[in-house]
PDB file of N, CA, C, O and CB in Angstrom:
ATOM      1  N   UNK A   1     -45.979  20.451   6.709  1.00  0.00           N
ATOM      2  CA  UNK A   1     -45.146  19.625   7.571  1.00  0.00           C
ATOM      3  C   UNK A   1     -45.263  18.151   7.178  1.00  0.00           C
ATOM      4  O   UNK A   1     -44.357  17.415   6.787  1.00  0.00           O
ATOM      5  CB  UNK A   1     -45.539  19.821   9.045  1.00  0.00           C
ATOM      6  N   UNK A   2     -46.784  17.815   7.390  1.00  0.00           N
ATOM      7  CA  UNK A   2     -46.759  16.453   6.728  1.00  0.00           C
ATOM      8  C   UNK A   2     -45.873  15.666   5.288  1.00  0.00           C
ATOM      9  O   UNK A   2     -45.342  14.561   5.399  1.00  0.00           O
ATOM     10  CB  UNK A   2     -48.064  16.425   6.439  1.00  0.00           C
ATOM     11  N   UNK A   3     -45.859  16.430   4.067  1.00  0.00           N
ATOM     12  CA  UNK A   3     -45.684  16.751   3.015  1.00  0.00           C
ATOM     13  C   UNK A   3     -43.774  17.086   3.104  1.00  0.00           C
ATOM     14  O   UNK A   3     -42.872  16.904   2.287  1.00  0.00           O
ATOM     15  CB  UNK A   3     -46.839  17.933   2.693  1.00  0.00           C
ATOM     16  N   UNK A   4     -43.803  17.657   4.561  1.00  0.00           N
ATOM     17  CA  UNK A   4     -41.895  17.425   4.219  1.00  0.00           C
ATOM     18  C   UNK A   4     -41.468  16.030   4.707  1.00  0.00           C
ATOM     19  O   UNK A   4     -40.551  15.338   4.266  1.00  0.00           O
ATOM     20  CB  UNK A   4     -40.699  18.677   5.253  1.00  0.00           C
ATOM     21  N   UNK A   5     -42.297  15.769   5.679  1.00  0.00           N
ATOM     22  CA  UNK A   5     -42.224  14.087   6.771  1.00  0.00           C
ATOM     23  C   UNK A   5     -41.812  13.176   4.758  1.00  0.00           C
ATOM     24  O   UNK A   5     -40.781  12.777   4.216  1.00  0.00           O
ATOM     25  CB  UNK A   5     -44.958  13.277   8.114  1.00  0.00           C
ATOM     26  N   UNK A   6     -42.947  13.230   4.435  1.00  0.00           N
ATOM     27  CA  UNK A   6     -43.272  12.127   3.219  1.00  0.00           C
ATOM     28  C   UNK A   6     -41.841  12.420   2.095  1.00  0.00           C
ATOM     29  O   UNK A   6     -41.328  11.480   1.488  1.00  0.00           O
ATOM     30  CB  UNK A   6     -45.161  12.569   2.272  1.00  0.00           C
ATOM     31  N   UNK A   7     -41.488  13.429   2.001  1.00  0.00           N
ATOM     32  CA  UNK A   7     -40.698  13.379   0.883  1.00  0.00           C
ATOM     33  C   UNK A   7     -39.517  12.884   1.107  1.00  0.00           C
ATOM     34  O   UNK A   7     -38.779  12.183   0.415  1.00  0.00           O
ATOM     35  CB  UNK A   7     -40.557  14.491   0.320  1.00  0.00           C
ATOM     36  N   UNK A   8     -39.342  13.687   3.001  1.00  0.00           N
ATOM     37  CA  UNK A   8     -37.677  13.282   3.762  1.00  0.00           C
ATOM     38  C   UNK A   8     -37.965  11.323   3.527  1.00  0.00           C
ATOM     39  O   UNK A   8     -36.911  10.781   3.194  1.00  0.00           O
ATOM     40  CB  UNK A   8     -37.500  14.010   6.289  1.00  0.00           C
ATOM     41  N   UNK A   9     -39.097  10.386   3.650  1.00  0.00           N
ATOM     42  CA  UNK A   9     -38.957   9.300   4.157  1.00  0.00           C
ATOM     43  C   UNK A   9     -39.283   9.042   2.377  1.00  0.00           C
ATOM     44  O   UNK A   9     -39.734   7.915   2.175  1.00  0.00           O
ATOM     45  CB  UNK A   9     -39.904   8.773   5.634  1.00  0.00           C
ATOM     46  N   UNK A  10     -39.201   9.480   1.725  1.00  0.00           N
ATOM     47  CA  UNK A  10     -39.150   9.397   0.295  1.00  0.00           C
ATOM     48  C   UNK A  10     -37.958   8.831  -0.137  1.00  0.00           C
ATOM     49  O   UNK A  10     -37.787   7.852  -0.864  1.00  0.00           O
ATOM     50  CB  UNK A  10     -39.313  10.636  -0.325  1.00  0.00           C
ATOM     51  N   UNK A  11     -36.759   9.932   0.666  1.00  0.00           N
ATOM     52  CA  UNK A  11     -35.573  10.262  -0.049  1.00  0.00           C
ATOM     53  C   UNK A  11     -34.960   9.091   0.421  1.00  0.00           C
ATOM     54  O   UNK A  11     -34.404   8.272  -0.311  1.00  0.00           O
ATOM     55  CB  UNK A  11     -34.833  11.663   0.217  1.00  0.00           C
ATOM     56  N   UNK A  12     -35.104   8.972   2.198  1.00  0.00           N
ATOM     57  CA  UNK A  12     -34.833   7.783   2.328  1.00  0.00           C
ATOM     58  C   UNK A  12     -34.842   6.559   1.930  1.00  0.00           C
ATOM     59  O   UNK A  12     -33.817   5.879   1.973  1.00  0.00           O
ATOM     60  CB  UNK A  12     -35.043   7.707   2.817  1.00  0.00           C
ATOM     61  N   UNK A  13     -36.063   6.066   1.457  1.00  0.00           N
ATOM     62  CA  UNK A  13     -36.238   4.959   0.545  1.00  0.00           C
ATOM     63  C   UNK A  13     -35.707   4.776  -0.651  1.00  0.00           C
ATOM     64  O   UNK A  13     -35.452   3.596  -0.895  1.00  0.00           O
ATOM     65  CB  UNK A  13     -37.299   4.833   0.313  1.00  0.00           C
ATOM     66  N   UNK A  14     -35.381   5.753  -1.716  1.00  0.00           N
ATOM     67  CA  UNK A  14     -34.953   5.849  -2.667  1.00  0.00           C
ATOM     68  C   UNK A  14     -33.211   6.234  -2.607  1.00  0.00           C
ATOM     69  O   UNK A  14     -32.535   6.385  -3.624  1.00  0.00           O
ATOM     70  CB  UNK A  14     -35.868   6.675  -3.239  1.00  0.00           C
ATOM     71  N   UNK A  15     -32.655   6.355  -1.136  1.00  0.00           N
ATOM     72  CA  UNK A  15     -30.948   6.100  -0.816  1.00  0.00           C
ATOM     73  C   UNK A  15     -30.862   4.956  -0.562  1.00  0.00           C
ATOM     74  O   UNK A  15     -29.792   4.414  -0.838  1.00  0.00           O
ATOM     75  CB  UNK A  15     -30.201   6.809   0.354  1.00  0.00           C
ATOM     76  N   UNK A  16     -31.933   4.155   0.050  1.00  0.00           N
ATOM     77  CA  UNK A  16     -32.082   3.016   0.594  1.00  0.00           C
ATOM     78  C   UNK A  16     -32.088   1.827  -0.706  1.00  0.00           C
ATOM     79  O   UNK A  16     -31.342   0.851  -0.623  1.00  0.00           O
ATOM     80  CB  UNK A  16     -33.404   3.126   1.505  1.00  0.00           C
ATOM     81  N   UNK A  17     -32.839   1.988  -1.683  1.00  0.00           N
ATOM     82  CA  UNK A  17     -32.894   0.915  -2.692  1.00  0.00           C
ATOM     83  C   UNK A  17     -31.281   1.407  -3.476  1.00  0.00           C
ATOM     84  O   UNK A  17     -30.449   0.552  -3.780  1.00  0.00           O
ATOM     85  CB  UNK A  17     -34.576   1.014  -3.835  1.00  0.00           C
ATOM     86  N   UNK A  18     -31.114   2.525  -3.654  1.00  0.00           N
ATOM     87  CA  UNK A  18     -30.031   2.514  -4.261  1.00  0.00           C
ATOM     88  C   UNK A  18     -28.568   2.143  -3.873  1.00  0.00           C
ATOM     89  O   UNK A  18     -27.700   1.833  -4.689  1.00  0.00           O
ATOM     90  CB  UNK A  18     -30.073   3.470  -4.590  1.00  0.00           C
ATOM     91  N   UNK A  19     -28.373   2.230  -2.234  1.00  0.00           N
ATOM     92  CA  UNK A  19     -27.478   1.627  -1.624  1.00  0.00           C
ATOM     93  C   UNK A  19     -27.801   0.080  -2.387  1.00  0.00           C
ATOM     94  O   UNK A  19     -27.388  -0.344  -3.467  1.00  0.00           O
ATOM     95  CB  UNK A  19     -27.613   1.838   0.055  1.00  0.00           C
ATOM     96  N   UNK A  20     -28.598  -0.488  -1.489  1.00  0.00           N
ATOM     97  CA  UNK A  20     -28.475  -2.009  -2.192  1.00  0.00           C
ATOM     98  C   UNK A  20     -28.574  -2.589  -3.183  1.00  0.00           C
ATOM     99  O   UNK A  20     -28.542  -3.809  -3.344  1.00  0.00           O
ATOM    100  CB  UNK A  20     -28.993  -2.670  -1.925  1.00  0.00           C
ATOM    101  N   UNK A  21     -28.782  -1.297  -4.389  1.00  0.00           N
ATOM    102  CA  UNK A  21     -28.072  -1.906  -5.397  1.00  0.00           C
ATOM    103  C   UNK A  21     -26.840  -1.669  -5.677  1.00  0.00           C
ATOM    104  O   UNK A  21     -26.499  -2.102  -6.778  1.00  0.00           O
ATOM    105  CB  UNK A  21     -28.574  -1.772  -6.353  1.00  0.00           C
ATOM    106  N   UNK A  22     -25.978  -1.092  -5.029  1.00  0.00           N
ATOM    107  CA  UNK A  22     -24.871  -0.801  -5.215  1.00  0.00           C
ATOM    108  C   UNK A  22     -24.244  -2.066  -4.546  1.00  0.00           C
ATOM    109  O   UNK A  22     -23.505  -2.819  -5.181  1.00  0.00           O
ATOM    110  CB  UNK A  22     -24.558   0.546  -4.760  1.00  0.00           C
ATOM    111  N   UNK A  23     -24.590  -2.278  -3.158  1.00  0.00           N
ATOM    112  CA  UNK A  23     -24.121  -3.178  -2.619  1.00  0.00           C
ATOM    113  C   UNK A  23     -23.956  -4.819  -3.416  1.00  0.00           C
ATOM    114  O   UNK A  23     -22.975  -5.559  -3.346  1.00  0.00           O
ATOM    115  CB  UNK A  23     -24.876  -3.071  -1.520  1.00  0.00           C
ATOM    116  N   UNK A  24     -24.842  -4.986  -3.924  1.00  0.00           N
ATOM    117  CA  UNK A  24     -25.278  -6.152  -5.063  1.00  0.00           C
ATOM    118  C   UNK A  24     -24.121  -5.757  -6.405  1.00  0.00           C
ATOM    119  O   UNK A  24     -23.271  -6.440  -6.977  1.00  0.00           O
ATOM    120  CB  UNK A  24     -27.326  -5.920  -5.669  1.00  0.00           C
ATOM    121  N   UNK A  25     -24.441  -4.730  -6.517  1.00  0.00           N
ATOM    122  CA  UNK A  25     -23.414  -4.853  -7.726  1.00  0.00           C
ATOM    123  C   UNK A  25     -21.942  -4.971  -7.317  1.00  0.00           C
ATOM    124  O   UNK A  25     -21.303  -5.745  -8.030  1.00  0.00           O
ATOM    125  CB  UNK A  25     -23.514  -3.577  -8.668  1.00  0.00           C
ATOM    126  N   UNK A  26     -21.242  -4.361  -6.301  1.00  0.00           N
ATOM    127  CA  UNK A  26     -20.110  -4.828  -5.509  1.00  0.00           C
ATOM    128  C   UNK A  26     -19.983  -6.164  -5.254  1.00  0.00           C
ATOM    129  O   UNK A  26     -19.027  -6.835  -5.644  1.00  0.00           O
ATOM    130  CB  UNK A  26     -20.083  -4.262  -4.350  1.00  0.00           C
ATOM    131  N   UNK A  27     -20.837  -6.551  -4.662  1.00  0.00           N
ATOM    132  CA  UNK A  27     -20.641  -8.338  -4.310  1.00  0.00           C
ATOM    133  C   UNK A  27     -20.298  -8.934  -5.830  1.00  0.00           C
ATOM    134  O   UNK A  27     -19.249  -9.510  -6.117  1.00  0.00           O
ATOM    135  CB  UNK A  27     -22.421  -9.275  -3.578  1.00  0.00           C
ATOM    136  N   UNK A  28     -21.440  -8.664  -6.772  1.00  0.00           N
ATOM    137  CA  UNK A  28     -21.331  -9.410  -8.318  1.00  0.00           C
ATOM    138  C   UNK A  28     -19.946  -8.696  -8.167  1.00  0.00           C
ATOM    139  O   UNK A  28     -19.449  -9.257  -7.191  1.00  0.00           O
ATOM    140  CB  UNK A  28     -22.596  -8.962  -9.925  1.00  0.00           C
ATOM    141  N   UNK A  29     -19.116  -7.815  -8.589  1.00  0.00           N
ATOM    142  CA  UNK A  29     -17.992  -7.454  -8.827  1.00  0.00           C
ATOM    143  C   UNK A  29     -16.517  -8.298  -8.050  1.00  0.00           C
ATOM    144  O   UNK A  29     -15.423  -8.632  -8.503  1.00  0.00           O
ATOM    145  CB  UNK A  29     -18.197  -6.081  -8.520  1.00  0.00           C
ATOM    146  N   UNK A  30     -17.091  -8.397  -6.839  1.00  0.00           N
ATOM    147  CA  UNK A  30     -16.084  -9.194  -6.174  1.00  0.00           C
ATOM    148  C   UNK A  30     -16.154 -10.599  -6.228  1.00  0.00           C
ATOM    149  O   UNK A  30     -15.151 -11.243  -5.921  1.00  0.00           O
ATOM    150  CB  UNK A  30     -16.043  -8.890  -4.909  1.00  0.00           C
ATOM    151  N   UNK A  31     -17.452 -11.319  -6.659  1.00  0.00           N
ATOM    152  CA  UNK A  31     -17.371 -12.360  -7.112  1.00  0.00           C
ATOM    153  C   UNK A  31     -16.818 -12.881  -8.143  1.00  0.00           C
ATOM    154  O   UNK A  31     -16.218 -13.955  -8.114  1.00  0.00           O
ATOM    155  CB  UNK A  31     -18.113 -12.571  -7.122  1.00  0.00           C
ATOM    156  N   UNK A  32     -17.002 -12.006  -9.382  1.00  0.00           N
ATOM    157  CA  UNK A  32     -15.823 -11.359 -10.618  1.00  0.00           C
ATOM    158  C   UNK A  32     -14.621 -11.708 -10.358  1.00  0.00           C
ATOM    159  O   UNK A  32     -14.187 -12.800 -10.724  1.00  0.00           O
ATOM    160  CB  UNK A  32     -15.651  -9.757 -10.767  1.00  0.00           C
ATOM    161  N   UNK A  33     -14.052 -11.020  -9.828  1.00  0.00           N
ATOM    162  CA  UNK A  33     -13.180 -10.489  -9.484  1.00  0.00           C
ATOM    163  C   UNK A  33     -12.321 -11.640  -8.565  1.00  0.00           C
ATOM    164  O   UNK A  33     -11.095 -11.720  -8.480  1.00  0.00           O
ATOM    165  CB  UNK A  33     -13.665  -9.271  -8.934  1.00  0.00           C
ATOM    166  N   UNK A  34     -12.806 -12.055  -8.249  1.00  0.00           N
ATOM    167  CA  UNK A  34     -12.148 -13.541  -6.863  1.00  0.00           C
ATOM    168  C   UNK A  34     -11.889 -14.851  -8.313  1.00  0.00           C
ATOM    169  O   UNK A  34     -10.890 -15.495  -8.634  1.00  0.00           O
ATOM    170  CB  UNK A  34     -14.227 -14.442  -5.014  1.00  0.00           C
ATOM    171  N   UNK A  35     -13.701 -14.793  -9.058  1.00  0.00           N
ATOM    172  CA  UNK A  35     -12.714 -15.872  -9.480  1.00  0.00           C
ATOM    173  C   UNK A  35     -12.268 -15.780 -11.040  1.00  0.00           C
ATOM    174  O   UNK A  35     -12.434 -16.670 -11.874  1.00  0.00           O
ATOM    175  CB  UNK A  35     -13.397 -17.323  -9.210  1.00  0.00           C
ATOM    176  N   UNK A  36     -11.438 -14.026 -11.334  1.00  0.00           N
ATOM    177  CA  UNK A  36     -10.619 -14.606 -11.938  1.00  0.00           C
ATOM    178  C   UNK A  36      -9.143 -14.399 -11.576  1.00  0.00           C
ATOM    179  O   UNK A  36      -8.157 -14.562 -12.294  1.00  0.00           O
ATOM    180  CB  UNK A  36     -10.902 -14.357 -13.075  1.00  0.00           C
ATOM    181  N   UNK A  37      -9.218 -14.002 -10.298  1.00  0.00           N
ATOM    182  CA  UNK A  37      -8.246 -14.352  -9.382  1.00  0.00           C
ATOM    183  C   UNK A  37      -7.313 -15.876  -9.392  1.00  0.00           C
ATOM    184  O   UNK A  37      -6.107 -16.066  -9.548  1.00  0.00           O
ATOM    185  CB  UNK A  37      -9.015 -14.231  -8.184  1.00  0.00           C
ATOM    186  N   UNK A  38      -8.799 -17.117  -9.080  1.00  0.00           N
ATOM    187  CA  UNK A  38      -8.488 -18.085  -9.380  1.00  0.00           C
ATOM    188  C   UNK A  38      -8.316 -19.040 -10.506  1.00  0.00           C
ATOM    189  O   UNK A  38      -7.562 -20.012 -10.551  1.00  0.00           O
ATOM    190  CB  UNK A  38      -8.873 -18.293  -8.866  1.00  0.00           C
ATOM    191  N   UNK A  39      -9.085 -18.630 -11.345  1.00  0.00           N
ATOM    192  CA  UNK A  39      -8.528 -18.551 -12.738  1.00  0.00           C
ATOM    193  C   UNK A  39      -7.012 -18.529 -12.923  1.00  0.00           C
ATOM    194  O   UNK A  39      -6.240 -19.479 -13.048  1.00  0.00           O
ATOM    195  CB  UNK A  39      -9.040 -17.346 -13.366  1.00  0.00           C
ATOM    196  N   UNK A  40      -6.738 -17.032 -12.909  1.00  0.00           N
ATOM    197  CA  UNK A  40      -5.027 -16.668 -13.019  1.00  0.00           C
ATOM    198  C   UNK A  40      -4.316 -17.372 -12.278  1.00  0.00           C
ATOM    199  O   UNK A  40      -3.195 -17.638 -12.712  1.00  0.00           O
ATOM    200  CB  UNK A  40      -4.552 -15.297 -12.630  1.00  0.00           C
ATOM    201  N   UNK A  41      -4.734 -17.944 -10.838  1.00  0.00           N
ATOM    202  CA  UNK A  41      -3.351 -18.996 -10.281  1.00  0.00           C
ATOM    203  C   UNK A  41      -3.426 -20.042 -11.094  1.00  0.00           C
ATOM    204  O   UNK A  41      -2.415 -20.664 -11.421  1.00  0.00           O
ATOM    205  CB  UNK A  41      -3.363 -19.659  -8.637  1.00  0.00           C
ATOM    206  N   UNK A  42      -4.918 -20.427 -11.611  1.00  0.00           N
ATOM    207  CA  UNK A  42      -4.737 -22.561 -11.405  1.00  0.00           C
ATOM    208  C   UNK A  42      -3.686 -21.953 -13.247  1.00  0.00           C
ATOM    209  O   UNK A  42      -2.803 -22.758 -13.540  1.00  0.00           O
ATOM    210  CB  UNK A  42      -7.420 -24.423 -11.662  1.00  0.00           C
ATOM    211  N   UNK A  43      -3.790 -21.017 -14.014  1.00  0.00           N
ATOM    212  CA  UNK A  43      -2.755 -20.566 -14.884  1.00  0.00           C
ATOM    213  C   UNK A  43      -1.736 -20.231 -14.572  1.00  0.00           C
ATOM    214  O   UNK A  43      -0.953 -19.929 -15.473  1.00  0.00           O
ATOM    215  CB  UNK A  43      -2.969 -19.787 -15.483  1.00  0.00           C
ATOM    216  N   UNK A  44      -1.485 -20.175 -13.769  1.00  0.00           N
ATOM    217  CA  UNK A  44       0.187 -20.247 -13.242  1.00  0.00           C
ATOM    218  C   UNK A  44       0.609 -18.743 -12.914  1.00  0.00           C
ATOM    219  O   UNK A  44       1.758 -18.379 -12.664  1.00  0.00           O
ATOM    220  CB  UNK A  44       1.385 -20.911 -14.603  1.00  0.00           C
ATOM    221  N   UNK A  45      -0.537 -17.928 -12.959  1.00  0.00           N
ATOM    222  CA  UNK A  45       0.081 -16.331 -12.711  1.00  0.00           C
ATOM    223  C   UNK A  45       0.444 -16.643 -10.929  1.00  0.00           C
ATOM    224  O   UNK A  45      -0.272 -17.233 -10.120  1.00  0.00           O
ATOM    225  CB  UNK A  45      -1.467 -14.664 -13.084  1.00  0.00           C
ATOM    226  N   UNK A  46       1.827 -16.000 -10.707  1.00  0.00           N
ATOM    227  CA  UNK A  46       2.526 -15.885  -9.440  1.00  0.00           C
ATOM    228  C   UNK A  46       1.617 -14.735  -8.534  1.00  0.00           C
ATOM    229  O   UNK A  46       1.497 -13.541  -8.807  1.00  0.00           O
ATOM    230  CB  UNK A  46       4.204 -15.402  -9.739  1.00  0.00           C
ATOM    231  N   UNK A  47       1.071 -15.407  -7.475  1.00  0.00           N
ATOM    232  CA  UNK A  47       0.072 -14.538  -6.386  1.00  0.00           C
ATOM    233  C   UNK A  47       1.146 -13.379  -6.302  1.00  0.00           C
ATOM    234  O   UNK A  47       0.395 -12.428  -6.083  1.00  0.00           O
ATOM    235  CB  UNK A  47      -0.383 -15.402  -4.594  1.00  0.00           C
ATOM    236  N   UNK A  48       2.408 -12.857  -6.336  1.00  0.00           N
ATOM    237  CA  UNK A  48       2.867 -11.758  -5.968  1.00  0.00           C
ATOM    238  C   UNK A  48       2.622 -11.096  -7.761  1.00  0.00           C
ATOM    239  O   UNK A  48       3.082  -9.964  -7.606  1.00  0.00           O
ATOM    240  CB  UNK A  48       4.550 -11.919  -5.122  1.00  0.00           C
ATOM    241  N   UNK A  49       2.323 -11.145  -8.793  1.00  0.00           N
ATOM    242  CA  UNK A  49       1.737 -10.545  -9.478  1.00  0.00           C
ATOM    243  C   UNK A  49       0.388  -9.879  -9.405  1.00  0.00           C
ATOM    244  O   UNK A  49       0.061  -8.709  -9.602  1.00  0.00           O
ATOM    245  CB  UNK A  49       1.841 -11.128 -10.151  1.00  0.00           C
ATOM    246  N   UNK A  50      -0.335 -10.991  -9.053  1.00  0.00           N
ATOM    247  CA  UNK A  50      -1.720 -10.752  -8.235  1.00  0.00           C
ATOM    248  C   UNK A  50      -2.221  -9.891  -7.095  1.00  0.00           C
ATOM    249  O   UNK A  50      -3.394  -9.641  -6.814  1.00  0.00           O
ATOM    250  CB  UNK A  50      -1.985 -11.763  -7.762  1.00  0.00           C
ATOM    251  N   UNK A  51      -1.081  -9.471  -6.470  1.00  0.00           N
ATOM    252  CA  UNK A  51      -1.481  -9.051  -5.033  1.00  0.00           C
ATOM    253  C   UNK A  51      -0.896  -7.241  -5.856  1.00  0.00           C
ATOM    254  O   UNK A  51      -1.489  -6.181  -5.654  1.00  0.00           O
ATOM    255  CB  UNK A  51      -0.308 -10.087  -3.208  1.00  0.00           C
ATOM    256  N   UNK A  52       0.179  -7.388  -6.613  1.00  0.00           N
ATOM    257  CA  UNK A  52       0.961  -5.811  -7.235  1.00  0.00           C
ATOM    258  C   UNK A  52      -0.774  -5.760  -8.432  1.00  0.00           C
ATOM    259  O   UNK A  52      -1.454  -4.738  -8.348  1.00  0.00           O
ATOM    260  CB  UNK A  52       3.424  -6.118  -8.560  1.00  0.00           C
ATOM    261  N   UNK A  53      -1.105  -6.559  -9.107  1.00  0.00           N
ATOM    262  CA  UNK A  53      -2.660  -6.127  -9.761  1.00  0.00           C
ATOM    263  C   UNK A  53      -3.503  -5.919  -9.169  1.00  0.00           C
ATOM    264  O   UNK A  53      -4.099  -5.027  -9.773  1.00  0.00           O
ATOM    265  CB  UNK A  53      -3.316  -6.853 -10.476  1.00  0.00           C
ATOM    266  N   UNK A  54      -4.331  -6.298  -7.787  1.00  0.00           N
ATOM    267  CA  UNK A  54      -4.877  -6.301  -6.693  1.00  0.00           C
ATOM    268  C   UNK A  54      -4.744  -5.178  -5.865  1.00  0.00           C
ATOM    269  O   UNK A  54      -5.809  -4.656  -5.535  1.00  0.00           O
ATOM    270  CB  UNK A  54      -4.543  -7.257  -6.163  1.00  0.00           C
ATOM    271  N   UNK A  55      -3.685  -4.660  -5.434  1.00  0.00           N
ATOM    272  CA  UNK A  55      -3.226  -4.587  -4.215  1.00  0.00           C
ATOM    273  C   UNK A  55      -4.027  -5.086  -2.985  1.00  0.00           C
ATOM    274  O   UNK A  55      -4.275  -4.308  -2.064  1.00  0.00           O
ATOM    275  CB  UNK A  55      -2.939  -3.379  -4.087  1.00  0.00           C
ATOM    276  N   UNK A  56      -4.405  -6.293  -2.965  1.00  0.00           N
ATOM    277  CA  UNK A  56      -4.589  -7.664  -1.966  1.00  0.00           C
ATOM    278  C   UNK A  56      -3.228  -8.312  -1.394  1.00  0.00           C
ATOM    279  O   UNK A  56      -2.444  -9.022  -2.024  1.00  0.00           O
ATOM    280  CB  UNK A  56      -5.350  -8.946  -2.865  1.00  0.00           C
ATOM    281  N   UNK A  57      -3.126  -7.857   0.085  1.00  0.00           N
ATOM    282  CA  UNK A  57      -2.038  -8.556   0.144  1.00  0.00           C
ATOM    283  C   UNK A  57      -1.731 -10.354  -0.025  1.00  0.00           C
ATOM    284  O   UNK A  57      -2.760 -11.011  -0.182  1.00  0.00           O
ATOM    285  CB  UNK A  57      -1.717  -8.098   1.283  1.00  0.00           C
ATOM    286  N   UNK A  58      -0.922 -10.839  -0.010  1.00  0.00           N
ATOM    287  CA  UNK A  58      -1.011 -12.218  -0.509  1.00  0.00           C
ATOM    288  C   UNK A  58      -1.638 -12.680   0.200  1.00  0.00           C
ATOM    289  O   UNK A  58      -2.257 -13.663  -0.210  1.00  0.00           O
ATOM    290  CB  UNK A  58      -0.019 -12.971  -0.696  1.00  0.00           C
ATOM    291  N   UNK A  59      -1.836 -12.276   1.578  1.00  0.00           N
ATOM    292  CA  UNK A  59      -2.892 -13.981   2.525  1.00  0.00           C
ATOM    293  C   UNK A  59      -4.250 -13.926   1.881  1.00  0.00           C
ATOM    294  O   UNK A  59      -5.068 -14.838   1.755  1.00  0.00           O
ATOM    295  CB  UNK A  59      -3.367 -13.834   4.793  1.00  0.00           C
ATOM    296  N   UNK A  60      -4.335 -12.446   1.433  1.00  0.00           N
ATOM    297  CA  UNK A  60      -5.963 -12.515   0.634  1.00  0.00           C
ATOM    298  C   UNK A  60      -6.030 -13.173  -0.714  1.00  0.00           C
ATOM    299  O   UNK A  60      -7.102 -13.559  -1.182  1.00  0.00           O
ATOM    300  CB  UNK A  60      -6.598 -10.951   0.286  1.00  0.00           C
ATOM    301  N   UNK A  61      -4.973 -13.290  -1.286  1.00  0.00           N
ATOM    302  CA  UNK A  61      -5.041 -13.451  -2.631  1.00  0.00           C
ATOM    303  C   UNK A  61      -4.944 -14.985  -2.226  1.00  0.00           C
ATOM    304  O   UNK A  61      -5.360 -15.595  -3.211  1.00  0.00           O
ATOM    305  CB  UNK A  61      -3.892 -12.652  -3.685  1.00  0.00           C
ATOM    306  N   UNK A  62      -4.628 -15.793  -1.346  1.00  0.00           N
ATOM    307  CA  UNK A  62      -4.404 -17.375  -0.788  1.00  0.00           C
ATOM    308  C   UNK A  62      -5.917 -17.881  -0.163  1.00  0.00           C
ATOM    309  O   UNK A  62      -6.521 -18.947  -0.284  1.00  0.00           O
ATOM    310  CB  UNK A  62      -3.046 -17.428   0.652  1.00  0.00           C
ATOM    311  N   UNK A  63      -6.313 -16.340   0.719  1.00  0.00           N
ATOM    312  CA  UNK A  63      -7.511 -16.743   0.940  1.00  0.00           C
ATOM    313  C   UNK A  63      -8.667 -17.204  -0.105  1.00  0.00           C
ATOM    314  O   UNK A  63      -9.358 -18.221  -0.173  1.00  0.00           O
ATOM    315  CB  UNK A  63      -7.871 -15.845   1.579  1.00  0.00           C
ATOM    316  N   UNK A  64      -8.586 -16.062  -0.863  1.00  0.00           N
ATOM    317  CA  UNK A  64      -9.499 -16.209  -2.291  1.00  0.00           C
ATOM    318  C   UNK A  64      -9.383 -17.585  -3.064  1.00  0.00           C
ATOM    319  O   UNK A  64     -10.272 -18.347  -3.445  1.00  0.00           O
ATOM    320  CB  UNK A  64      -9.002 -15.040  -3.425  1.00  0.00           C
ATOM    321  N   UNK A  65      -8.316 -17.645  -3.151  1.00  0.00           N
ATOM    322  CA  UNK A  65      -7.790 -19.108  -3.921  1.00  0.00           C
ATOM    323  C   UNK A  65      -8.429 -20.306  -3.574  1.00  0.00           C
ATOM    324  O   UNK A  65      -8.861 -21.179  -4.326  1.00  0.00           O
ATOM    325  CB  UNK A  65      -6.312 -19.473  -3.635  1.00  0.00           C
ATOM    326  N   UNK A  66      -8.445 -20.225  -1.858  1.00  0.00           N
ATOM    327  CA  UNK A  66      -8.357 -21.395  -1.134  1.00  0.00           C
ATOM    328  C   UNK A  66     -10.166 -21.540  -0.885  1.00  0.00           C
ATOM    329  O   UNK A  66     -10.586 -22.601  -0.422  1.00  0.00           O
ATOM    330  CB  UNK A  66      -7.220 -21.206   0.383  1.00  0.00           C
ATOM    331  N   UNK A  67     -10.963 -20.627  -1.160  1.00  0.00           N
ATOM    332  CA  UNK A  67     -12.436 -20.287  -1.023  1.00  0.00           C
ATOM    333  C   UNK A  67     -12.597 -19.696   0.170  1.00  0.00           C
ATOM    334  O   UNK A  67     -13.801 -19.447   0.239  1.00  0.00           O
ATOM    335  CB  UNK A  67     -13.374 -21.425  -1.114  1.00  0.00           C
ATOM    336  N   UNK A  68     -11.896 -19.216   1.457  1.00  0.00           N
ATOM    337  CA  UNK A  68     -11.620 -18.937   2.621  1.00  0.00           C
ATOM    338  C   UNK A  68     -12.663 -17.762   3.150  1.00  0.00           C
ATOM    339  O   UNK A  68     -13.103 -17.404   4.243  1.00  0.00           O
ATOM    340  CB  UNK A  68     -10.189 -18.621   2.637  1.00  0.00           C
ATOM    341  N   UNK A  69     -12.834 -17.307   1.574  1.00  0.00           N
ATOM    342  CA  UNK A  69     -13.215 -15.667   1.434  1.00  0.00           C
ATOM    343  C   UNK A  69     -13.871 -15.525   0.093  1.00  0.00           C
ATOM    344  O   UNK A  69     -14.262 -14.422  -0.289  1.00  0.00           O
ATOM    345  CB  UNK A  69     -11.808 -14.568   1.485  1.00  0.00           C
TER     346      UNK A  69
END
């Protein structure tokens, strides 16, 4: 019994570190991802290109721009 306690709070820990690295690597990705978002406007790509590459609707793709988000 003891020995299933330890492995169940095992498994846990080891869903647990791996969630947050997932989570970390998502954030790095969306940080990516935002600014070459802004990149592509201050280049003149049209936010309704952005939002059809995205599918972000435009207030997000304005938000991103604007640092909002």
């Amino acid at each position: 019994m003891e020995q299933d306690r330890a492995e169940a709070l095992s498994a846990v820990e080891a869903a647990t570190a791996d969630r947050r690295a997932a989570d970390e690597a998502a954030a790095a990705a969306r940080d990516v991802q935002s600014d070459a978002i802004r990149l592509a406007l201050t280049a003149g790509v049209p936010a309704a290109r952005l939002r059809d590459a995205t599918g972000f609707s435009l207030a997000r793709i304005y938000q991103i721009r604007d640092g909002r988000r």
